[in-house]
N, C-alpha and C positions, 0 to 999 in steps of 0.2 A: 633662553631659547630651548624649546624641547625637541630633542631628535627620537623620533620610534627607527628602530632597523632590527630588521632579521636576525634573530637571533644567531644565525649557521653563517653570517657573513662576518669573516673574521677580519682584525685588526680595525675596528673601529672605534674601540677604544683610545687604542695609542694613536689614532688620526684625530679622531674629533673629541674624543674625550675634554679638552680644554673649548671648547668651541661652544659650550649648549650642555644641559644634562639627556643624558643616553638612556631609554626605556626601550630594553629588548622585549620585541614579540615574538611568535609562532608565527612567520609569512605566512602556512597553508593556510591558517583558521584567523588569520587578521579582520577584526570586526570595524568597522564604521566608530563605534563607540573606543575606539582605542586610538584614533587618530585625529579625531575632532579638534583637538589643543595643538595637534604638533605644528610646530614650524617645518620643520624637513622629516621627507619619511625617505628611508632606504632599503630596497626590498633585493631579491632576485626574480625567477622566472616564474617559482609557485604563486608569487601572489597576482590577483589581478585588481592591477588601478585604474577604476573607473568612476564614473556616475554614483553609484550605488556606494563606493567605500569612500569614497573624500567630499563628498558634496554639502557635508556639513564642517569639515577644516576649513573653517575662515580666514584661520591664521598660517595655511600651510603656502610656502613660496617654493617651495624645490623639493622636487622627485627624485632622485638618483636612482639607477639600477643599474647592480653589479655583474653585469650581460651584456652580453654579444646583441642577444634579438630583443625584440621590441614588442613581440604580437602578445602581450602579458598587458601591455600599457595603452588605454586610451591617451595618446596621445593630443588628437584634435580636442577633446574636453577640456584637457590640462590648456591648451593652446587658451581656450575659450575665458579661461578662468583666469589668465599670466601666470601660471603657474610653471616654473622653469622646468626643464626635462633636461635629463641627460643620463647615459648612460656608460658602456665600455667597451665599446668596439674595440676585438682585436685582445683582449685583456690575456683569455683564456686559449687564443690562438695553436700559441705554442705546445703548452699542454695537449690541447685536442688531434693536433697534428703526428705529437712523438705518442700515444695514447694509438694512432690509427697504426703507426708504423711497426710501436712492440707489438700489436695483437697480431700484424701479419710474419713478424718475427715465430711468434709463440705457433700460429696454426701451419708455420711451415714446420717448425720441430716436432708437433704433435703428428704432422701426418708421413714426417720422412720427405718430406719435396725440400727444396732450396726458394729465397722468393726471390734472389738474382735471378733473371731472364723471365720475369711474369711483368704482363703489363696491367696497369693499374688506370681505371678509369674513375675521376673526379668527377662527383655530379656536385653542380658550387664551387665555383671559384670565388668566394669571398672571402675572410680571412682564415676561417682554420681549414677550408680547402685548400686555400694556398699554402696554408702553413706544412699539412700533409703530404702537399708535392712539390715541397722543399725537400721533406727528408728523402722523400720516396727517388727525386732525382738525384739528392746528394750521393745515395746508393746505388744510381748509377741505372735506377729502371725507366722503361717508359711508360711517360703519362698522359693519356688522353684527358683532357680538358670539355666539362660538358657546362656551358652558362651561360643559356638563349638572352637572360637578361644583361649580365656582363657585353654579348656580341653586341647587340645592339647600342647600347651605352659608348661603343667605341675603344671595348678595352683591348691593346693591339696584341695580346697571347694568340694563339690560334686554339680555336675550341671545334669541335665536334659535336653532330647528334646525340642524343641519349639513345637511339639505335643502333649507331655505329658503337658507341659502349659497349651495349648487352652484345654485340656482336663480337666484338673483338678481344673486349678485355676478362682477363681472367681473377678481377677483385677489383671489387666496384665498392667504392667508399663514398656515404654521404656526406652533404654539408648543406644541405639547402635552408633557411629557413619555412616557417609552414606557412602559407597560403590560400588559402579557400576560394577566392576569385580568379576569373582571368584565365587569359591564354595559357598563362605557364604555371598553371597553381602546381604546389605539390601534395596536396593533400591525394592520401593514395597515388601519389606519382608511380610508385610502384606495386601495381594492384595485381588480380591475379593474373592475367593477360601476360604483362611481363616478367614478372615470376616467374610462369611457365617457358621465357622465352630467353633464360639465363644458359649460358655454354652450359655444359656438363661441366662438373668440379668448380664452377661458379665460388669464390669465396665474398660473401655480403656484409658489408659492415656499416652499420649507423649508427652514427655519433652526431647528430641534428635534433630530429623528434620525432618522435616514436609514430607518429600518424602520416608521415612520409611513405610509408607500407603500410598495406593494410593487411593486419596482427593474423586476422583468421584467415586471411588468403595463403599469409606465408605459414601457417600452420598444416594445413592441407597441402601446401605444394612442399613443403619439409619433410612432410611424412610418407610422402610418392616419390620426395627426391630426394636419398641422402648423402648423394653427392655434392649437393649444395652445402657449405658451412658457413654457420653464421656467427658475427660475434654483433651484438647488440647493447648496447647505452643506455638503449632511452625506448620507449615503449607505449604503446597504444591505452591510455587510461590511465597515466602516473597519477597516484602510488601502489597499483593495483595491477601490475602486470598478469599476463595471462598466463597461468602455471603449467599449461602445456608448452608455451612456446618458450618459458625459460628452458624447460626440458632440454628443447631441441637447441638450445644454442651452444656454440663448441667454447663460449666465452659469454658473460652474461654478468653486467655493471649496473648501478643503480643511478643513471645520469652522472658520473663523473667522470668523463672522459676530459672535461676542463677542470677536472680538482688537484690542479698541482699547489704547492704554496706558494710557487712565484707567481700561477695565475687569479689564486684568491685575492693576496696580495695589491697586485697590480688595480685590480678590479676594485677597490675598495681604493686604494690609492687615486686611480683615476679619478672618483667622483669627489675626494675630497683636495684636488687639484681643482677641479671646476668651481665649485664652494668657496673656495679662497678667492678665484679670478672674481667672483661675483662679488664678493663682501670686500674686493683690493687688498687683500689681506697676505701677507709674502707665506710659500709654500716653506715652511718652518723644518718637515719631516721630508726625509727620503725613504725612498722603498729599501734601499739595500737596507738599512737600519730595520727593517723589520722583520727578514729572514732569519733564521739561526743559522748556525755553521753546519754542514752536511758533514754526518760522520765518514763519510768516505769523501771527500774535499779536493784528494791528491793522490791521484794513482798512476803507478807509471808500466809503463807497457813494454815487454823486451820485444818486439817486431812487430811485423801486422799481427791482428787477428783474422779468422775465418767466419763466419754466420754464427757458426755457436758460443761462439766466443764474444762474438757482438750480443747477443740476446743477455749471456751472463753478466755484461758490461751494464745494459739496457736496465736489468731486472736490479742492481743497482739503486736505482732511482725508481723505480716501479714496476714491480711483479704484480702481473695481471692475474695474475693462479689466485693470489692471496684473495684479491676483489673478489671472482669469483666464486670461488670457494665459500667465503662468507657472503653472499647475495643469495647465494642456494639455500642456504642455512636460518637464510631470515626475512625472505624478500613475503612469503606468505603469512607472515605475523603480524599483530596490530603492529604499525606505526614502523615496522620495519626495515624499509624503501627508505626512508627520511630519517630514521636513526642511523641508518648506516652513512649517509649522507653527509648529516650532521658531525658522525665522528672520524669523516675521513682528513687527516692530517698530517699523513705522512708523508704522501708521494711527493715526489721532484723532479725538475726536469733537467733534460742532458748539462744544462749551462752549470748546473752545482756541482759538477766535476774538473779538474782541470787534471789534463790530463798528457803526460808524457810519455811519448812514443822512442825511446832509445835508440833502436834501428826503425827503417822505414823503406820499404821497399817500393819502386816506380813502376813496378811490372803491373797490367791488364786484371781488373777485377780484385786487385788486391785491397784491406779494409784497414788503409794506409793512414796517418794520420792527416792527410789533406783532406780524406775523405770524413774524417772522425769531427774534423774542426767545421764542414760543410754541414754536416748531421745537427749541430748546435754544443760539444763538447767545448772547453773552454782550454788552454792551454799555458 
């Protein structure tokens, strides 16, 4: 059995390696002519499987993709042909969530505010929405909930307009997937109209895809408004971001806002969970077995901490500055977007701590260990 997968999708070796021999590609630049033979192909969100790339794998029966979304995958074609689909809902969640929550950590240090007593409005309540305002209430703020689609569906949270959002809250986080049809597309969901219609001191974060905004609208209203800050993921044209609007961003990532290694992990785990269910074959490996041990494992805490004590905690597992910093540095070079991508491997998330609290105090607003173990710490 031959498996082609993603070169940048890790631990697939130690999953399937026994299963089929493994022939890593380049997802961007995967050709028609590279997957003809395969039995199973494994990609992420750069590649797109359609018509055009698998119409001549005769022998291919299973898709898997290590993501959350879907709009990468002709799925009705695959449907057409029995060709199995599956993907990772939920994989990278967590990651994407504590990823939303240090950058508002980070832009409150940076500009001297506090992000206790800001309200924070979710557009997407899917899963790294929700996963976002899990932390965001475990810290104790409030969160407006914005997902026409979710209402409708009967989901019983209570959600709000995307007006009453731009209206009320003062850090508005995306999660939507992209869409181009329909009542609730988001494609340009946030175009210039609303952009220009953000509070003063507006803080914007997307961690979705990058054509959820449109790049040149928010460039032009960034540079009328610098009161707005931004911290941005994902970007209009990947892998080719627009080098003014990196400029203007107070934080600026190369789509990893889900590269934690529990979330790569997990994601490559799930698909080869479904694989097994398919071939009745027993799930042989566990995920914990494929983590290494976090050098900081076990730390212990002599009473609460305050905000900056939390961020230092946070930066632990993932310093935004570092991402940063190196995305500025390489984001305009051949192949740079996707090198930096490829060798991201370090970050973790809260749960790779365990973490003792000594004293703990019950008093109002304090960042107490109920509240540390609410955040996703482990104890």
């Amino acid at each position: 059995m031959k498996i082609i997968a993603d070169e940048n999708m890790p631990y697939v070796e130690a999953l399937f390696g026994d299963l089929g021999q493994i022939e890593y590609v380049n997802g961007r630049t995967l050709s028609p002519e590279q997957v003809n033979d395969a039995d199973v192909l494994l990609v992420r969100s750069v590649t797109k499987v359609n018509a055009a790339l698998i119409e001549n794998a005769e022998k291919l029966k299973f898709v898997g993709s290590a993501t959350i979304g879907t709009d990468h995958v002709d799925v009705d074609y695959l449907a057409t042909r029995n060709i199995y689909f599956t993907n990772a809902p939920g994989c990278n969640a967590t990651a994407v969530g504590e990823y939303a929550f240090i950058a508002m950590l980070e832009l409150a240090q940076r500009f001297g505010e506090s992000l206790a007593g800001k309200v924070v409005g979710i557009v997407g309540a899917g899963n790294t929405g929700t996963a976002a305002a899990k932390c965001l209430q475990a810290y104790g703020l409030k969160v407006l909930l914005c997902d026409p689609i979710k209402a409708l569906q009967g989901d019983p949270r209570e959600f709000v307009s995307l007006d009453t959002i731009i209206e009320q809250a003062d850090i508005i986080s995306l999660h939507v997937p992209i869409t181009k049809q329909g009542q609730h597309k988001t494609w340009y969901l946030f175009d210039e109209t609303r952009l220009n219609q953000l509070k003063p001191n507006t803080w914007l974060l997307n961690c979705c895809r990058g054509e959820v905004i449109d790049n040149q609208a928010l460039i032009k209203v960034k540079q009328q408004r610098d009161d707005i800050k931004l911290v941005l993921d994902v970007w209009e044209g990947e892998p080719n971001p627009m080098a003014a609007l990196v400029a203007l961003a107070e934080f600026a990532t190369p789509h990893i806002a889900g590269y934690s290694l529990e979330g790569k992990a997990r994601g490559t785990f799930m698909l080869y969970q479904k694989w097994c269910e398919l071939l009745d074959l027993p799930v042989a490996k566990s995920l914990e077995s494929l983590l290494p041990r976090f050098q900081f494992s076990h730390i212990s805490s002599q009473g609460d901490l305050n905000e900056r004590q939390l961020l230092k905690l946070s930066r632990l597992v993932y310093d935004l500055r570092d991402d940063d910093l190196s995305f500025r540095g390489c984001f305009a070079t051949a192949a740079g977007f996707d090198l930096m991508r490829k060798n991201h491997t370090y970050r973790r998330e809260y749960s790779a701590i365990a973490l003792n609290q000594v004293t703990s105090s019950l008093s109002a607003g304090a960042i107490n260990q109920s509240m540390l173990m609410a955040l996703g710490f482990t104890s």
